[in-house]
VEXDREN-2710 file (C-alpha; in Angstrom, 1 decimal):
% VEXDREN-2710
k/r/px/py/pz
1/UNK/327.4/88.9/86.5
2/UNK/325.5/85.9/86.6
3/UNK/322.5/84.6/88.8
4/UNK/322.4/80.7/88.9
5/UNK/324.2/80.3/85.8
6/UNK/321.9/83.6/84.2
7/UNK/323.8/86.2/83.2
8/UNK/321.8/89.5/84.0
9/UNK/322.9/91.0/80.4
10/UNK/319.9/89.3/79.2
11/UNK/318.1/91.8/80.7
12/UNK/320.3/94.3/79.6
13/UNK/321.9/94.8/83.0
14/UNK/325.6/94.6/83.6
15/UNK/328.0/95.0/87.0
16/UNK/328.4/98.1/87.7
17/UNK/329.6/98.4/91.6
18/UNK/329.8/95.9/94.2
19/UNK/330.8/96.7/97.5
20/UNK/332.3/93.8/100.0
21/UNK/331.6/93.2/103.1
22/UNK/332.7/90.8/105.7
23/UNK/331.1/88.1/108.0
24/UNK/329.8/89.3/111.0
25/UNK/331.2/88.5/114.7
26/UNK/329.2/87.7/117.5
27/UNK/330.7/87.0/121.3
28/UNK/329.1/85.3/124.0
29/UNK/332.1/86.4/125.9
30/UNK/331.6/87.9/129.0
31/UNK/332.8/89.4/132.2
32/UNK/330.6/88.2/135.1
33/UNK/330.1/90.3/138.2
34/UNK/332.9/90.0/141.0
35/UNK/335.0/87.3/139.1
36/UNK/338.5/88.4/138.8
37/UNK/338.4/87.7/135.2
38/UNK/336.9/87.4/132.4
39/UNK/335.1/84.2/130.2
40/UNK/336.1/84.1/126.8
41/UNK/334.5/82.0/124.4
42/UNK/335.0/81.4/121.0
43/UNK/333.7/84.1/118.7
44/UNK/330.4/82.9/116.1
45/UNK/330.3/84.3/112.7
46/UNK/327.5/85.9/110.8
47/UNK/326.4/86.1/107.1
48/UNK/329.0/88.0/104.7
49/UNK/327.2/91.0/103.3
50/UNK/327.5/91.9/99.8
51/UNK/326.1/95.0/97.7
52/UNK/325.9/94.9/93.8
53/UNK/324.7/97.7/91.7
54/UNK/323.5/96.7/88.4
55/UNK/323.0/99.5/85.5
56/UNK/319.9/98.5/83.4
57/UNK/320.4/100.3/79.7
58/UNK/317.6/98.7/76.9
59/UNK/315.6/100.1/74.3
60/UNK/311.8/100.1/74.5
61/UNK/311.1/102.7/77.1
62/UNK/310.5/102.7/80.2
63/UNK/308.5/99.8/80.7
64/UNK/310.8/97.9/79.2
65/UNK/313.3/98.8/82.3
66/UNK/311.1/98.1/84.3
67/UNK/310.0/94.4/83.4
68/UNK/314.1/93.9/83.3
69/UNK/314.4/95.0/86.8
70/UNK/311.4/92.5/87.3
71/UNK/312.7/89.6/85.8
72/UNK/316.3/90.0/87.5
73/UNK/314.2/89.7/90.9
74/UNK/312.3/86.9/89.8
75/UNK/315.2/85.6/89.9
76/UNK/316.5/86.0/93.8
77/UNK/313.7/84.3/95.5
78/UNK/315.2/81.5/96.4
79/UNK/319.1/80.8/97.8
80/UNK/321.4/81.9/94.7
81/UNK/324.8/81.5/93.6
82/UNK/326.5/84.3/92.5
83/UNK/329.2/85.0/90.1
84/UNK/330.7/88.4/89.5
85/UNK/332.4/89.5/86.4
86/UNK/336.2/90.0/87.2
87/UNK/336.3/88.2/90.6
88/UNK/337.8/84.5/91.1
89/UNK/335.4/84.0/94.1
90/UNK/331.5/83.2/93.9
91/UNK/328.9/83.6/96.7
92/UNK/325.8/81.7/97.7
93/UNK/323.2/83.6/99.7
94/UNK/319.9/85.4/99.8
95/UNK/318.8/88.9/98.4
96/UNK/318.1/90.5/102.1
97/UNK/316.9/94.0/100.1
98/UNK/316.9/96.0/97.1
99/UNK/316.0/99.4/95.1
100/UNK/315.9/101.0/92.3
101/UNK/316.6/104.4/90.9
102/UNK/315.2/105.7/87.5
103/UNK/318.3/107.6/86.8
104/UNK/317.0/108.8/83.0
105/UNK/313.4/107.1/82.9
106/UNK/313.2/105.9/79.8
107/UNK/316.8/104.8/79.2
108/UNK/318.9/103.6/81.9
109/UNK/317.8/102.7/85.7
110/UNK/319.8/101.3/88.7
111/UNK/319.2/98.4/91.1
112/UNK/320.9/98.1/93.9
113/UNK/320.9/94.7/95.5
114/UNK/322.1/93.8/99.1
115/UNK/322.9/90.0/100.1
116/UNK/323.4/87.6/103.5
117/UNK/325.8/85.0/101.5
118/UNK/329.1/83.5/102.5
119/UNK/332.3/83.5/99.9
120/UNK/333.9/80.3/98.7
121/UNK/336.2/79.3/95.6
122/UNK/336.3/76.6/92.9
123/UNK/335.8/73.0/94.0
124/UNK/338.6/71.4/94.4
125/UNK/338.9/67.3/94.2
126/UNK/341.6/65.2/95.9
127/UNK/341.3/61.6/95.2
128/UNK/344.4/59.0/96.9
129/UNK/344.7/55.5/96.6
130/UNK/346.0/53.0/98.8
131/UNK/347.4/55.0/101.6
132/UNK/346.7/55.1/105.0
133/UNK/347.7/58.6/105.6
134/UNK/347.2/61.2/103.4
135/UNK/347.1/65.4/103.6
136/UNK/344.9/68.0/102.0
137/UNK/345.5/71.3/102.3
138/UNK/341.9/73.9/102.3
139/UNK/343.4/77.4/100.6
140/UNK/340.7/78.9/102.5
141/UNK/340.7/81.0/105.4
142/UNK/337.3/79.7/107.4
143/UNK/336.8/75.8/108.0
144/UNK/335.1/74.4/104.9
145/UNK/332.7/71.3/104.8
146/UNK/334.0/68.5/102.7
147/UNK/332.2/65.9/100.7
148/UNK/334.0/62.8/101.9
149/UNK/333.7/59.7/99.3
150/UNK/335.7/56.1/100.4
151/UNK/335.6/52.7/98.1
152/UNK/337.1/49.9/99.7
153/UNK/339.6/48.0/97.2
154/UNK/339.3/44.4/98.6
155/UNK/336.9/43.0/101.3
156/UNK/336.5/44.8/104.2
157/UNK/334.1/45.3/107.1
158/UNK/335.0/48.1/108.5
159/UNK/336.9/51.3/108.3
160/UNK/337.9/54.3/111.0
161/UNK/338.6/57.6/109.2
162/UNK/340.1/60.2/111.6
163/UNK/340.9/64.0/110.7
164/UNK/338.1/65.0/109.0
165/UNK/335.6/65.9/112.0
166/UNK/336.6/67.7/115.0
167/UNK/334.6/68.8/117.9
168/UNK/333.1/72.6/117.1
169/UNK/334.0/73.7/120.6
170/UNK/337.3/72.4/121.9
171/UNK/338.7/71.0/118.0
172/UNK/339.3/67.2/119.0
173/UNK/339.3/64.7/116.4
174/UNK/336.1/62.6/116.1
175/UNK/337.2/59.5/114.5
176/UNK/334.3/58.4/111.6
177/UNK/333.3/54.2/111.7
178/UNK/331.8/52.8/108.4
179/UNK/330.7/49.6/109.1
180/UNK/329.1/46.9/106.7
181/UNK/331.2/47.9/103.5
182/UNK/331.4/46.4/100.4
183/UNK/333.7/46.0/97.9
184/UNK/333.4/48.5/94.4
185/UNK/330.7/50.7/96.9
186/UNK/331.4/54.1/97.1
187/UNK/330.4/55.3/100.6
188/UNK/329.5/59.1/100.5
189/UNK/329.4/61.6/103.7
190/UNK/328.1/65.0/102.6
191/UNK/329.6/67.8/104.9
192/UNK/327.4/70.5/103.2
193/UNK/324.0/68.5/103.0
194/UNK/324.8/66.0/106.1
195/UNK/323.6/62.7/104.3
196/UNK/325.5/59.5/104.1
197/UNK/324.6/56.7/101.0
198/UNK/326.3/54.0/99.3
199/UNK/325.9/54.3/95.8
200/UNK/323.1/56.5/96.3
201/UNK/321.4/54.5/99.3
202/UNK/321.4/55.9/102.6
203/UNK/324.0/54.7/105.2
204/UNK/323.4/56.3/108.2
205/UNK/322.5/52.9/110.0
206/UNK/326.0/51.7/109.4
207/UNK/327.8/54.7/110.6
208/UNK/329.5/55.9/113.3
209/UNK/329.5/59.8/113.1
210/UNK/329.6/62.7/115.8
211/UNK/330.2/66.2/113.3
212/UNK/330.5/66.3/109.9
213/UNK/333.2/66.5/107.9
214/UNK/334.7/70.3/107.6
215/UNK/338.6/71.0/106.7
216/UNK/340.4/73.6/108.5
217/UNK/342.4/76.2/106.9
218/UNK/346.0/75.1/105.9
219/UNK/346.8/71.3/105.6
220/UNK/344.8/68.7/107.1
221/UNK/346.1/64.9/108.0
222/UNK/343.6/62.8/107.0
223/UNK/344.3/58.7/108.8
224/UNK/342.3/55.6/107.6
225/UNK/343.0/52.4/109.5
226/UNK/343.7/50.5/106.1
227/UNK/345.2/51.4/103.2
228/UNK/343.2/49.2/100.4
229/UNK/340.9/52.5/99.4
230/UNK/340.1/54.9/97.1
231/UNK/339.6/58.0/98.8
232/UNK/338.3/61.2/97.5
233/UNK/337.7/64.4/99.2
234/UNK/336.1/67.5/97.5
235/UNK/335.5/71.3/99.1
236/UNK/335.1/74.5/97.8
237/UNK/337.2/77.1/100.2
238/UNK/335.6/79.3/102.3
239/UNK/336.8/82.6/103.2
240/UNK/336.3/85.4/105.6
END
């Protein structure tokens, strides 16, 4: 397993169990007093839970165990990615709680971690050119943000994007204006961080924008209003 890119076995940990959980559900559904029926609204979701238990084994003692179980906390202060041994998947989250057990005190001890995170795959990278219509299909099963990246090919002033932002509520298509564009510039809108640049300067000011850019699950038809681009769309695939 590894923490940021760390793999716990340099502190003489490895994977032992990990137990998977799902994101939770919340309604704001409800069923107001004297109205025939019900009003349903669409259901929010939560953080994903996940449970690892790690088995410490190292010579030294027990103090040695126990700086290992200290330096694999030090470790999960901050937001984490997390890769398990044997799993496709990674997850980025925060450690919500822990223990430890000192199953045989001067030889092996457990530590059980428990996670808020959410589940997503490898990034995956589209790029098209010269099309005005073009379809990318998210493997996931949750909508995804997407890193949208567009280089005009000849002068142009302006181009409208459609398909890749959507109203949260009733899933309308919010067409995206770029204005003031340049050819060779690669404009950049960030689903996951929310900022806009062009070549690394921000480009809010010359944008039209009402969500930011997610993919639903299964294929999305992504429209530009002219064809002389590059365009490049990346996501990793989120799932329940």
């Amino acid at each position: 397993m590894k923490i940021n890119g760390w793999d716990v076995s340099c502190a003489g940990a490895k994977q032992c169990n990990v137990t998977f959980g799902n994101h939770g559900i919340s309604s704001a559904s409800e069923w107001i007093r004297a109205s025939p029926v019900p009003v349903f609204f669409r259901n929010d979701i939560g953080f994903k839970s996940l449970k690892i238990v790690l088995l410490i084994k190292k010579k030294g003692g027990r103090e040695t165990l126990l700086r290992a179980r200290s330096e694999i906390l030090s470790r999960l202060l901050e937001p984490v990615e997390i890769v398990l041994d044997n799993y496709a998947n990674c997850f980025y989250g925060i450690l919500e709680k822990h223990s430890a057990q000192e199953n045989v005190m001067r030889r092996w001890h457990t530590l059980t971690l428990e996670l808020n995170c959410y589940e997503c795959g490898r990034q995956v990278t589209e790029s098209f050119t010269e099309t005005d219509q073009v379809t990318v299909t998210n493997m996931g099963n949750l909508v995804t943000p997407a890193v949208i990246e567009v280089t005009p090919l000849s002068g142009t002033a302006t181009l409208s994007v459609t398909g890749i932002c959507r109203d949260a509520d009733t899933g309308e298509n919010l067409p995206v204006v770029l204005k003031n564009l340049k050819t060779g510039k690669t404009v950049t809108i960030d689903g996951e961080t929310g900022l806009i640049t062009e070549d690394g300067a921000l480009k809010a000011g010359d944008t039209e924008i009402w969500a930011l850019p997610t993919l639903l699950p299964g294929d999305n038809r992504i429209i530009l209003d002219n064809k002389w681009m590059e365009l490049t769309v990346k996501f990793r695939p989120r799932f329940m």
